[in-house]
VEXDREN-2710 file (C-alpha; in Angstrom, 1 decimal):
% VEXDREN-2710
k/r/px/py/pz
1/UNK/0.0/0.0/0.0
2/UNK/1.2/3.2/-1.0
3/UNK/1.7/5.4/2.3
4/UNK/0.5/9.0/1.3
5/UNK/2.2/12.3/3.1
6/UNK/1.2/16.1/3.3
7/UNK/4.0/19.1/2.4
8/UNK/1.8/22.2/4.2
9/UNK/3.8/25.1/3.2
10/UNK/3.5/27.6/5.9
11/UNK/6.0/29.8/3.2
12/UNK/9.0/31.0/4.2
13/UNK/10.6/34.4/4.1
14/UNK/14.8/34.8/4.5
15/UNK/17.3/37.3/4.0
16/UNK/18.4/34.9/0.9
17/UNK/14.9/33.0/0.2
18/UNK/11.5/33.7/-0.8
19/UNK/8.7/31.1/-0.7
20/UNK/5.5/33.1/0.2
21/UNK/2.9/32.9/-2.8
22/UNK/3.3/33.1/-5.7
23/UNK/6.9/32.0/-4.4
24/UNK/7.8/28.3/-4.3
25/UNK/10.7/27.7/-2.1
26/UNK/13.4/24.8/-2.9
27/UNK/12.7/23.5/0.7
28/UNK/9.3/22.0/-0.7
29/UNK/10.6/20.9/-3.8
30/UNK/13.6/18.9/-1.9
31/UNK/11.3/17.8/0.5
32/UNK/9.3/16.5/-1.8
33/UNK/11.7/14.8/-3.3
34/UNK/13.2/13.2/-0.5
35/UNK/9.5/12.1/0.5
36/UNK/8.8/10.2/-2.9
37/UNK/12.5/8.4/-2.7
38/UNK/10.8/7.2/0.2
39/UNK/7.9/5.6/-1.4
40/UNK/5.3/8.4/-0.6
41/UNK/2.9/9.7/-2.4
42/UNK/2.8/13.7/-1.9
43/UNK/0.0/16.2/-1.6
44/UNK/0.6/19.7/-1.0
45/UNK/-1.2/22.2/0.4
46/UNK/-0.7/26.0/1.6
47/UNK/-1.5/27.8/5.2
48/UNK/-3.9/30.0/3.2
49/UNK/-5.6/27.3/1.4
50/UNK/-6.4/25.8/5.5
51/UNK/-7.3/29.1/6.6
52/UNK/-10.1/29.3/3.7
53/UNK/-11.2/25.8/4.2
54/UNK/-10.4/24.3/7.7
55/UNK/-12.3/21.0/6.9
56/UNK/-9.1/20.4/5.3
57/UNK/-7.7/19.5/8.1
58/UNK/-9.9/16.1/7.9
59/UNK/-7.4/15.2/5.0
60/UNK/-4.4/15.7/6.7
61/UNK/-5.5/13.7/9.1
62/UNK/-5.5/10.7/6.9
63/UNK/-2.4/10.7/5.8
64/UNK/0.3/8.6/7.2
65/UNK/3.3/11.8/7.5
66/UNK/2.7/15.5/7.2
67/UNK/5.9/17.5/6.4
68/UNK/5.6/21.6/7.5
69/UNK/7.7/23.9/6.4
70/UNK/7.7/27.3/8.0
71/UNK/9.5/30.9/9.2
72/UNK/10.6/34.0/8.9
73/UNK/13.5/35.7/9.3
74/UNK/12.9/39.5/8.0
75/UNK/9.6/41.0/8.1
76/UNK/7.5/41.4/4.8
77/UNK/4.5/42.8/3.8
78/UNK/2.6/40.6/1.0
79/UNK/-0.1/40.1/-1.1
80/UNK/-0.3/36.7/-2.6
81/UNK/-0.1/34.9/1.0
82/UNK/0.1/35.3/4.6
83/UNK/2.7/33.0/6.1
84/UNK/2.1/31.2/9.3
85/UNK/2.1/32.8/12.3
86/UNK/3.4/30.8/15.6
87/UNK/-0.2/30.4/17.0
88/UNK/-1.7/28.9/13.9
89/UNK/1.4/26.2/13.6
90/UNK/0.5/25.3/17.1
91/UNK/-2.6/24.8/16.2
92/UNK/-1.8/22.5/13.2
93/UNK/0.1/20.4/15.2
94/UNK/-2.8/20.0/17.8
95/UNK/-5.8/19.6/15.3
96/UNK/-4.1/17.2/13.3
97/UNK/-3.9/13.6/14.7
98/UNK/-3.5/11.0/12.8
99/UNK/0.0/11.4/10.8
100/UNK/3.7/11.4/12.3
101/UNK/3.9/15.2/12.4
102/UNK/7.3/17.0/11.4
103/UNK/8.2/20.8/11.1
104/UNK/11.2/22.5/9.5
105/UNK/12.6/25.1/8.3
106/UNK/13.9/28.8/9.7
107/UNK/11.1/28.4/11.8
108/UNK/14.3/26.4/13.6
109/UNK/16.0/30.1/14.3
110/UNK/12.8/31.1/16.5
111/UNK/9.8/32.9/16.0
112/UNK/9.0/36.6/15.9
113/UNK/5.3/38.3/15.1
114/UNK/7.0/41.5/13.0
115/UNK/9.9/43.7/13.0
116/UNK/11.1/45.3/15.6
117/UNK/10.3/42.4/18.3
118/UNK/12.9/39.9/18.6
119/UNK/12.7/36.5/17.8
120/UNK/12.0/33.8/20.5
121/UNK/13.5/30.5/19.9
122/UNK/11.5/27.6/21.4
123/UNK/9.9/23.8/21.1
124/UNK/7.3/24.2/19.1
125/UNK/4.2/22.3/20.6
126/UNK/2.2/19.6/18.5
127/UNK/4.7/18.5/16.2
128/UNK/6.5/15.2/16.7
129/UNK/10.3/16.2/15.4
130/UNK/11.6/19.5/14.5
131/UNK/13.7/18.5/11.1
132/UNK/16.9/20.3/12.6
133/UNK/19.7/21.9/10.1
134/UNK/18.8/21.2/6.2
135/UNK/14.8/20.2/6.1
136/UNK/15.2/17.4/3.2
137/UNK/18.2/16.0/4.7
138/UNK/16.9/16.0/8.1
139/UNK/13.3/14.4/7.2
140/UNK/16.0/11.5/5.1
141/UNK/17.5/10.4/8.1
142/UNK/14.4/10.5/9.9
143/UNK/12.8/8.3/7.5
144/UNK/16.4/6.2/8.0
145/UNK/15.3/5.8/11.2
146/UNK/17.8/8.5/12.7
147/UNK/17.7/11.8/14.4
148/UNK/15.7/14.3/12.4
149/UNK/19.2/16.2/11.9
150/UNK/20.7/16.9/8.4
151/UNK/23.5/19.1/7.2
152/UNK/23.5/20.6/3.7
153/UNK/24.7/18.6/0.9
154/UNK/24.2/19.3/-2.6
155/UNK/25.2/15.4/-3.6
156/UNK/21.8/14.5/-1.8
157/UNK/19.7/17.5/-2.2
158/UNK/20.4/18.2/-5.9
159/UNK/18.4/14.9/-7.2
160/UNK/15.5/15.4/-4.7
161/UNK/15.0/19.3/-6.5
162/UNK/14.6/17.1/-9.7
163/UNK/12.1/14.5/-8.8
164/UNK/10.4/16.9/-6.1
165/UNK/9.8/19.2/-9.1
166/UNK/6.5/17.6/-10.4
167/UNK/5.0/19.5/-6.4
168/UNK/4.8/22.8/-8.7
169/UNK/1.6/21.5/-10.3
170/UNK/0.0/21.3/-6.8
171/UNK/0.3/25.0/-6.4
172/UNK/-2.6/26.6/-6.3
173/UNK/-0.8/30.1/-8.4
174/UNK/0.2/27.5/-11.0
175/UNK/1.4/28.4/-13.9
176/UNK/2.3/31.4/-12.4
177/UNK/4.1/30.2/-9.1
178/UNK/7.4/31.9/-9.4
179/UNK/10.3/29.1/-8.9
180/UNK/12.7/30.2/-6.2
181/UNK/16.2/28.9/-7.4
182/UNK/18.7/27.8/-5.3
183/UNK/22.9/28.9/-6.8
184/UNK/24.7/29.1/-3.4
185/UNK/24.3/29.0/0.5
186/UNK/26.1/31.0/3.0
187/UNK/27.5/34.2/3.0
188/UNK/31.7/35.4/2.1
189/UNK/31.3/37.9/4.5
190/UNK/30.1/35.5/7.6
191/UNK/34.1/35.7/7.9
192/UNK/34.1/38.5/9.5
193/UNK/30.9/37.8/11.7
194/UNK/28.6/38.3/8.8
195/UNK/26.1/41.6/9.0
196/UNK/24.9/41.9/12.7
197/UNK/21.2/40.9/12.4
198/UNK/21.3/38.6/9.4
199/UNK/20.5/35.1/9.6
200/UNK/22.5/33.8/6.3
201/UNK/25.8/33.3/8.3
202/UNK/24.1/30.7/10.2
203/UNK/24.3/28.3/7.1
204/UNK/28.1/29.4/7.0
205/UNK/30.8/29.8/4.7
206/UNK/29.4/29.9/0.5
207/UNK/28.5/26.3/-1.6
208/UNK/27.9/26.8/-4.6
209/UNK/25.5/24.6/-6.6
210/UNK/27.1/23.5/-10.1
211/UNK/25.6/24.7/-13.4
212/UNK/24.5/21.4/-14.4
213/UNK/22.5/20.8/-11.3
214/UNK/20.8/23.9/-11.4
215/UNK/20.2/23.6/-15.0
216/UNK/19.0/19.7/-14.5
217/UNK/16.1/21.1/-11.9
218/UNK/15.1/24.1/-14.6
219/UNK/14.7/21.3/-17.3
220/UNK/12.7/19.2/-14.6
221/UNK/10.4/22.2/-13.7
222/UNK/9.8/23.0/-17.1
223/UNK/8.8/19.9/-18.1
224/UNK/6.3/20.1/-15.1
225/UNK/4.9/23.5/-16.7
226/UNK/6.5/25.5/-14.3
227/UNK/7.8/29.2/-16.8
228/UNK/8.7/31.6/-14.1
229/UNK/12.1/31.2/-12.3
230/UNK/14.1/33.8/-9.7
231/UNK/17.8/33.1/-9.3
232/UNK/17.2/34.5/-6.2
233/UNK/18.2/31.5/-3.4
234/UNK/22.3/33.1/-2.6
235/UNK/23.3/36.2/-1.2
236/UNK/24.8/37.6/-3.9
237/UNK/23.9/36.6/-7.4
238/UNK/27.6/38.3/-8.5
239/UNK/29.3/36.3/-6.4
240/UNK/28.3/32.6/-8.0
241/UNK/31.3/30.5/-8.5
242/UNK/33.5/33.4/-7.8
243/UNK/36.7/32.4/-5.4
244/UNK/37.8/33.2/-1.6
245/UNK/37.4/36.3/0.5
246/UNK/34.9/38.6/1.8
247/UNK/34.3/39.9/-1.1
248/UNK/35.3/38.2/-4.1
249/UNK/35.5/39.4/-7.5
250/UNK/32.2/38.1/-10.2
251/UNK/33.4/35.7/-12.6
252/UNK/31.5/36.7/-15.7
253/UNK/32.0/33.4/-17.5
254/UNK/30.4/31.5/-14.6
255/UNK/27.6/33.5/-14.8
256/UNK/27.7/33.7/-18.6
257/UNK/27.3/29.6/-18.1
258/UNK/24.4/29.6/-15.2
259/UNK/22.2/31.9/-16.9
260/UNK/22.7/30.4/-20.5
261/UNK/22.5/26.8/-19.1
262/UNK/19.0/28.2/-17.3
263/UNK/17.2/29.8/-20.7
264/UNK/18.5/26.6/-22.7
265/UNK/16.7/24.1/-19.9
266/UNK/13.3/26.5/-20.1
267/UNK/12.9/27.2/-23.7
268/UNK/9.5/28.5/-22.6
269/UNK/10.0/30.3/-19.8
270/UNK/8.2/33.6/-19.2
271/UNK/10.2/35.2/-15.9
272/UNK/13.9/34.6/-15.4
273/UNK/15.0/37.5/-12.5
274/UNK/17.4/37.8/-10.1
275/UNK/17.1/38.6/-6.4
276/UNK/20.2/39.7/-3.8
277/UNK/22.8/41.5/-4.9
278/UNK/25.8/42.9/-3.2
279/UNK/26.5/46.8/-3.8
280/UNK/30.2/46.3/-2.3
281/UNK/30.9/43.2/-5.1
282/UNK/30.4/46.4/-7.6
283/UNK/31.7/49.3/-6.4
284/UNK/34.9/46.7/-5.5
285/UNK/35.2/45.1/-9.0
286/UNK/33.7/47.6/-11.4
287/UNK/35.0/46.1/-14.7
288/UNK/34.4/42.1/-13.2
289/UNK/30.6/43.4/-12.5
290/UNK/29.6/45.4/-15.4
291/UNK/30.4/42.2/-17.8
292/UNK/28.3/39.8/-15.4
293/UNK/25.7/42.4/-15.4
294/UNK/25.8/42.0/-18.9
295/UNK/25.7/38.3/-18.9
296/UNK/22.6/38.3/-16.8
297/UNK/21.2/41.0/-19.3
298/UNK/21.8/38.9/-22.4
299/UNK/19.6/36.0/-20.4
300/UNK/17.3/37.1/-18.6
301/UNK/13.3/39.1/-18.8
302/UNK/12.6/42.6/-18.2
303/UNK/11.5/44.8/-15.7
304/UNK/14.5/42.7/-13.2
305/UNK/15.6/44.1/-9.3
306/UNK/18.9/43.9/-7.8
307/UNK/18.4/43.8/-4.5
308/UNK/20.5/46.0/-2.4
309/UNK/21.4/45.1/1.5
310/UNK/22.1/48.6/1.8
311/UNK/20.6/48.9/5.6
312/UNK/21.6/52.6/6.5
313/UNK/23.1/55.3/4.9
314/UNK/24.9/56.1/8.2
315/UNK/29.1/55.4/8.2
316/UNK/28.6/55.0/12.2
317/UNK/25.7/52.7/11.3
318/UNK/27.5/50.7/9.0
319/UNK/30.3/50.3/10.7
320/UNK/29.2/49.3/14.1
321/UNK/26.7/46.8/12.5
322/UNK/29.6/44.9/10.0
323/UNK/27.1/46.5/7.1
324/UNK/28.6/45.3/3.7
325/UNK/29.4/48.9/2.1
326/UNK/29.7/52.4/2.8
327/UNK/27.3/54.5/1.5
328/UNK/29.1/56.5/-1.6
329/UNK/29.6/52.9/-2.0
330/UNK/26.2/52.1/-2.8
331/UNK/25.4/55.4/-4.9
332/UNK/28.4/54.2/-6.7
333/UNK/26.7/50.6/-7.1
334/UNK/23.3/52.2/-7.9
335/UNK/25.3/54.2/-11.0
336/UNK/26.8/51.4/-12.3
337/UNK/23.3/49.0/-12.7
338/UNK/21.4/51.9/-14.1
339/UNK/24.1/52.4/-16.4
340/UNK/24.4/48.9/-17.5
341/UNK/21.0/48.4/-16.7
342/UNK/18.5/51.1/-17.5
343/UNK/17.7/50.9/-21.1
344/UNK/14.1/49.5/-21.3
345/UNK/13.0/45.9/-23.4
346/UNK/9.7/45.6/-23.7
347/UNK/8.9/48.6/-22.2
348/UNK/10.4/48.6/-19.0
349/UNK/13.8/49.3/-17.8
350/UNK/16.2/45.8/-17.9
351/UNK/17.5/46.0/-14.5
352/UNK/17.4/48.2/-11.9
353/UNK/18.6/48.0/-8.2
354/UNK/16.5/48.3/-5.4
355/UNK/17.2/49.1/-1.5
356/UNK/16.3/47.7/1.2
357/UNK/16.9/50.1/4.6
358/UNK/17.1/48.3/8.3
359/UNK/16.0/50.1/11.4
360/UNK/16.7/50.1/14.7
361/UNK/20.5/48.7/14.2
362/UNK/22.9/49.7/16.9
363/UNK/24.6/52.9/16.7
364/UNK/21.5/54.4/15.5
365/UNK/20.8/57.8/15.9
366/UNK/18.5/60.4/15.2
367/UNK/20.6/62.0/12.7
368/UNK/21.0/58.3/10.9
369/UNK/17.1/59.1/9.6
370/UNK/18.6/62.7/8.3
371/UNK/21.6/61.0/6.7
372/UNK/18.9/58.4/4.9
373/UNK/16.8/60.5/3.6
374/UNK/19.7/63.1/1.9
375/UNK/21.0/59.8/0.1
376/UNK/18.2/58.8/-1.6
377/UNK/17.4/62.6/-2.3
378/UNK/21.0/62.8/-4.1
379/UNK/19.9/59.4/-5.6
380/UNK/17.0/61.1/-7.0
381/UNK/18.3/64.3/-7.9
382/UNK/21.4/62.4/-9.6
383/UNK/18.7/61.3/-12.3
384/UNK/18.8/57.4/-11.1
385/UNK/16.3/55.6/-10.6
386/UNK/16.1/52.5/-7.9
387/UNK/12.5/50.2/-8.8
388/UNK/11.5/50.4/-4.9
389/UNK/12.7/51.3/-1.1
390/UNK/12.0/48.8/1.3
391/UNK/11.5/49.7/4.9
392/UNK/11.5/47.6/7.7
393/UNK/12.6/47.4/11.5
394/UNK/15.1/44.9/12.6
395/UNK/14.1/41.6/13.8
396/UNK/16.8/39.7/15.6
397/UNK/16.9/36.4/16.1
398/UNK/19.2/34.5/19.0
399/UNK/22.8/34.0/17.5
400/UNK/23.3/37.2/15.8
401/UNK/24.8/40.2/17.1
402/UNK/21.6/42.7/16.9
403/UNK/20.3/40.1/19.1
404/UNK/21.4/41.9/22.3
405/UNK/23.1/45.2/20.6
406/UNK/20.3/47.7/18.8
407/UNK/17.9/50.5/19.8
408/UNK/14.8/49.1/18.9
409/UNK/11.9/51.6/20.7
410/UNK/14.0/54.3/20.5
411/UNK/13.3/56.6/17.3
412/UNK/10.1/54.8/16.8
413/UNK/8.8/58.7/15.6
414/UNK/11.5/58.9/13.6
415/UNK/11.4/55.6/12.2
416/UNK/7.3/56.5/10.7
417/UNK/8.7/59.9/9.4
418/UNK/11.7/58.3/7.3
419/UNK/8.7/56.3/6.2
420/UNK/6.1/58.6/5.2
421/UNK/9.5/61.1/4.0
422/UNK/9.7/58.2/1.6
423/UNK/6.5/57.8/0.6
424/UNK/5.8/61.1/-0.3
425/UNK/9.1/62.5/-1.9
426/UNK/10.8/59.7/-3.7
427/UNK/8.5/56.3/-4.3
428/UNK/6.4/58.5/-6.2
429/UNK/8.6/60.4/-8.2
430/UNK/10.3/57.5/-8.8
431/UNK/7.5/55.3/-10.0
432/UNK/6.8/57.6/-12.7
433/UNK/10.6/57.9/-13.9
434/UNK/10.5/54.0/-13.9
435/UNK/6.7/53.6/-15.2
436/UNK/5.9/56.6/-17.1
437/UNK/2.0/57.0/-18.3
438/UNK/1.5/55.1/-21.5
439/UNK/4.0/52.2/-20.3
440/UNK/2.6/49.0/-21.1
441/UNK/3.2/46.1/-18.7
442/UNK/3.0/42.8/-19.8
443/UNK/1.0/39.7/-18.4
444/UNK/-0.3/41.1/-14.9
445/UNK/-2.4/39.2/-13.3
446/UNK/-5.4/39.8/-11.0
447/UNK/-4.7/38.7/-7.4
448/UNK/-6.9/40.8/-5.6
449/UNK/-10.7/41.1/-7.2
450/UNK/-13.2/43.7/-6.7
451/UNK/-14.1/47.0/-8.4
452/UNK/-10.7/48.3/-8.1
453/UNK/-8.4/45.0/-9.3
454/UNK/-5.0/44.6/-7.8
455/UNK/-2.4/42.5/-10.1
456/UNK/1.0/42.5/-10.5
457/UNK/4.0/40.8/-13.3
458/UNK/5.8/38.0/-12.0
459/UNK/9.1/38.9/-11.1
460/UNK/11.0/40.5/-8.5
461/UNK/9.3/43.1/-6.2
462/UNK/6.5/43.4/-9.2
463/UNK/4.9/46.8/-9.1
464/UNK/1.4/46.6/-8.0
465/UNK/-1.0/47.5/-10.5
466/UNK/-4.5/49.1/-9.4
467/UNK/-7.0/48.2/-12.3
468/UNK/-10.2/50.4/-12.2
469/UNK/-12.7/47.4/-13.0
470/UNK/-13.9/44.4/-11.9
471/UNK/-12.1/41.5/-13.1
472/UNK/-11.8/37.8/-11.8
473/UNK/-8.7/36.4/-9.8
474/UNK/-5.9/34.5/-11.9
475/UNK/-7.1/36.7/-15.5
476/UNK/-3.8/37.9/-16.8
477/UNK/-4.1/41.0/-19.2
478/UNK/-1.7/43.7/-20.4
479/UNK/-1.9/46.9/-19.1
480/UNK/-1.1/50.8/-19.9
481/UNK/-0.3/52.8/-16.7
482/UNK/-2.6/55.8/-16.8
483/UNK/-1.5/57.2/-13.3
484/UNK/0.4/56.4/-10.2
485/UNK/0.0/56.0/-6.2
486/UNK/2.4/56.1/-3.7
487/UNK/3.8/52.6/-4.2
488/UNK/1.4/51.4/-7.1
489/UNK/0.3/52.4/-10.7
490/UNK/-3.0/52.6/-11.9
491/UNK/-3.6/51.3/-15.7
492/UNK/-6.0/49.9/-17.8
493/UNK/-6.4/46.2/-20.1
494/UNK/-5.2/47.1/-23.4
495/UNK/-6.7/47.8/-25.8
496/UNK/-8.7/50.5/-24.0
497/UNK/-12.4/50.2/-25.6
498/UNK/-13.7/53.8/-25.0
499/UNK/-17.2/53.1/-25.7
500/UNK/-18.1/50.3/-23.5
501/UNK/-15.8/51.1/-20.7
502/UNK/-17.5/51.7/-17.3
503/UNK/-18.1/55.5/-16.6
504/UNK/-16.7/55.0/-13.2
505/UNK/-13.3/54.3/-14.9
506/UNK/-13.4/56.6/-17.1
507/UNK/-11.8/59.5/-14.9
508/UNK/-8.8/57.9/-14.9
509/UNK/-7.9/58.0/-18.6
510/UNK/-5.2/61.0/-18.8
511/UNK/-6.3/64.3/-19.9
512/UNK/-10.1/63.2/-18.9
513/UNK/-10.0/63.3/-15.3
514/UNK/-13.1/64.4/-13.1
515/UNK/-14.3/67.6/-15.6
516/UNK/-14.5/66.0/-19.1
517/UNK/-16.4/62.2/-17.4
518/UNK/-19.5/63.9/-18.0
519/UNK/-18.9/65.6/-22.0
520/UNK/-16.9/61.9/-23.1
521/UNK/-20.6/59.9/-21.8
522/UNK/-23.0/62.3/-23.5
523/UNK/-20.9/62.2/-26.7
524/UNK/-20.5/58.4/-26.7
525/UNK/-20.2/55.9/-29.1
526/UNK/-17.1/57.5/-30.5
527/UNK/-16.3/56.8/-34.3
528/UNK/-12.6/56.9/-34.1
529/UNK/-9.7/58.3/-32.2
530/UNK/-10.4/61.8/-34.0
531/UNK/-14.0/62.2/-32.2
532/UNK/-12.7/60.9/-29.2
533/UNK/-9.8/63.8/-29.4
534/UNK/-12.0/66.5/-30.0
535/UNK/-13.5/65.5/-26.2
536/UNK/-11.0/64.8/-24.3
537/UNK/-7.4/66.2/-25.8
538/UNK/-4.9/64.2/-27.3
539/UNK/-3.1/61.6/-24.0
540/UNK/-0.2/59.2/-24.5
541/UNK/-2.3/56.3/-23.9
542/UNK/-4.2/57.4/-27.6
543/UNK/-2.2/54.3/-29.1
544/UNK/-4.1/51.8/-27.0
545/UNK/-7.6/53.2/-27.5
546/UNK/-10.3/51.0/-29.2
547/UNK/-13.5/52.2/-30.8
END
């Protein structure tokens, strides 16, 4: 008899990881695939999926093993899922009775609610086994009949991300679940102590996956359906391959070789981006950089996001954290992608960096907010453009430094001013150098239905894309952006029928706005583009109208 076992994916979120929707993370493909060298026969299910139906529950109950892989070890803010807070995977390892019950994960590091709280590291009640250290290697030996304990190692987890790749069909964004890739783990500068709240150093010094292994799980997702891949599971993406030190120089021809290898495995892939990258690696190795920039150019989709660690703009800051680069550093960084990076394919820019600030480090100051905000005003005023500031408050975790050193509650005012200061002066701004009116955005797709639609492009950090109708979950459309928000666009399906398009949408066509709604109903049906011009003015979005 065929013994039957339950992956619930209560997502995970790391400094080096994504796997909230519509992430997959490579901890439930391996898992997976360690499960069915076991004999089992896999069904997957998400937190959010139980949450909407709790008679679930019922089925995991008759299964003989359930697998739960959970945690978080930065704070996030999403909108494709929710992941699992501590309560709710206490309560899934109460309710459910009838399997051997396992957990793993960073949920292993501790657990904390959102930033600025620290994490508490405890048992976690309900669950028979935490899978300690490397989740599929752990659950392995467990299943060997050993201690659920496991240390990385890419000669056993490498053919379990091939024949755990068929899970992706279970995924309830599929076709559009977004394959987190896994190139390295560990961090070069964990030599020196690592950054003072990150968890990365924890999986120590860097392994690197080879290009034939990577490439061998792309051809195995691909053949599952699976079209939308992040390189995105390392630190830094520069750094793959690349030899000792803290900060080793890119080795184009190794990235040349991953990417290539990637496109030739996925003939039909839709998304290939890129996730982490580290601002020091460029402003180090200028040359080295700019020609695997390129490499990843020549390979990958539009619209792409390096994502800088960049934490604080403060020298103190940096420096009494172990913070990877100085801030002329980073504006230095910043130059060199939008250089290398900012001509626009398909409408939007190739690749663009992006930032990602830390609060509440130690050595913080009030003046550390001042010093923030004049950098990304010089960024601005420099004519660069970054795809999106992230903003959070440190959360640390047992084992790392900001665990006992950093002044979280003490510029908590300051903290929501930097916030709002960024809101107001640059995301916007910015959004419209990166996503000018009349830019058309390929396949986004409705997450969020109602009279306004949210959707967004798979990808990294997609921009969210208001849509002023009413259109079903999972419909993917293109879209013109017709105006912007604070940390969203608002745009339309192309084409843009005039004449049947609800009036309540119709104030958000440029050049209409609130005073001509009224003249452009009366005057409907419009012949052509001419009649509609002598209404309401001539717009950029005139290209995608319909009559």
């Amino acid at each position: 008899m065929t013994l039957t076992a339950f992956i619930l994916d209560g997502y995970v979120d790391e400094p080096a990881c994504l796997g909230v929707p519509p992430y997959i993370s490579p901890y439930v493909r391996t898992v997976a695939g360690a499960l069915l060298a076991h004999g089992y026969s896999i069904r997957y299910l998400t937190i959010d999926q139980l949450r909407k139906e709790p008679l679930r529950a019922g089925d995991l109950n008759k299964a003989e093993l359930l697998v739960m892989i959970a945690g978080v070890t930065v704070p996030g803010k999403y909108l494709g899922g929710t992941p699992a807070t501590l309560t709710e995977i206490q309560q899934v390892g109460h309710m459910v009775k009838g399997p051997k019950k396992l957990i793993g994960g960073p949920i292993g590091f501790g657990y904390a609610g959102k930033g600025g709280q620290k994490a508490v590291r405890q048992v976690i009640s309900g669950f028979d086994a935490l899978l300690s250290g490397e989740p599929a290697v752990a659950l392995d030996n467990y299943l060997d009949g050993n201690e659920p304990e496991g240390v990385l190692d890419y000669s056993r987890t490498d053919p379990w991300s091939i024949t755990g790749s068929s899970i992706v069909a279970q995924h309830p964004d599929f076709p559009y679940v977004m394959c987190e890739l896994e190139t390295a783990r560990g961090c070069p500068h964990g030599a020196t102590g690592g950054c003072s709240f990150c968890t990365e150093p924890f999986y120590g010094m860097p392994r690197y996956r080879t290009i034939a292994a990577v490439a061998g799980e792309v051809a195995a997702l691909h053949a599952h359906g699976a079209r939308h891949f992040r390189v995105g599971r390392q630190p830094d993406v520069l750094a793959y391959g690349a030899g000792p030190g803290e900060y080793p120089a890119p080795e184009p021809e190794k990235i040349e070789a991953l990417f290539s290898a990637i496109c030739a495995a996925a003939p039909e892939l839709r998304t290939l981006h890129i996730d982490n990258t580290n601002p020091q690696t460029i402003a180090r190795h200028e040359d080295a950089a700019r020609e695997a920039l390129r490499a990843i150019i020549r390979h990958h989709t539009p619209g792409d996001v390096a994502a800088f660690g960049m934490e604080t703009a403060d020298p103190v800051v940096v420096r009494a954290n172990n913070l990877k680069a100085l801030p002329d550093e980073v504006f230095r960084a910043i130059e060199i992608v939008n250089e290398e990076g900012g001509k626009r394919r398909d409408n939007v820019p190739e690749l663009l960096p992006g930032l990602n600030f830390v609060c509440g480090l130690a050595g913080e100051t009030e003046e550390t907010y001042d010093l923030n905000e004049q950098f990304l005003a010089r960024v601005l005023d420099a004519g660069l453009s970054v795809r999106r500031v992230n903003i959070r408050q440190v959360m640390p975790f047992e084992g790392t430094r900001a665990y006992t050193e950093n002044t979280l509650g003490k510029h908590e005012r300051r903290f929501r001013q930097f916030k709002e200061y960024v809101r107001n002066r640059i995301d916007l701004p910015m959004l419209q150098r990166v996503f000018p009116i009349g830019t058309v955005l390929r396949d986004v797709r409705v997450e969020v239905s109602g009279d306004l639609s949210f959707g967004r492009q798979p990808g990294s950090y997609p921009i969210l894309v208001g849509i002023p109708l009413h259109l079903p979950e999972r419909t993917v459309t293109d879209a013109v952006v017709v105006d912007w928000g604070m940390r969203s666009v608002t745009a339309f399906p192309v084409p843009i029928v005039i004449n049947t398009l609800p009036a309540s949408a119709i104030k958000w066509l440029p050049g209409v706005g609130k005073k001509k709604v009224a003249a452009v109903i009366a005057k409907r049906p419009f012949k052509d583009l001419a009649a509609f011009q002598k209404v309401a003015g001539n717009s950029p979005v005139d290209g995608q109208l319909k009559f």
